[in-house]
C-alpha angles and dihedrals in degrees: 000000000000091000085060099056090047079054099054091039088053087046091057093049080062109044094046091055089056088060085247097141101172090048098055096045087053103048098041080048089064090040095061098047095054096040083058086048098051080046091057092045096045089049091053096048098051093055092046086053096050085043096050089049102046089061129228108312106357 
């Protein structure tokens, strides 16, 4: 996930060299929210691992 939204970040550089507005901010727009959405999983994942870890009640 996180590759996409370096993709669509790299897209509206692009884009917005090229003078094409309504491209880039699109296109950064749907960068950041997956970029937000690859920051909630990880976060998840990473408490689910320690608390897996950790064991039941401990």
């Amino acid at each position: 996930m996180l590759s996409w939204a370096l993709i669509f970040f790299v897209v509206a550089i692009i884009a917005a060299v090229f003078g094409f507005g309504g491209v880039a901010a699109a296109s950064a727009g749907i960068a950041q929210i997956l970029f937000f959405i690859f920051l909630v999983l990880f976060v998840v994942s990473l408490v689910m691992g320690l608390a897996r870890r950790r064991g039941p009640l401990a």
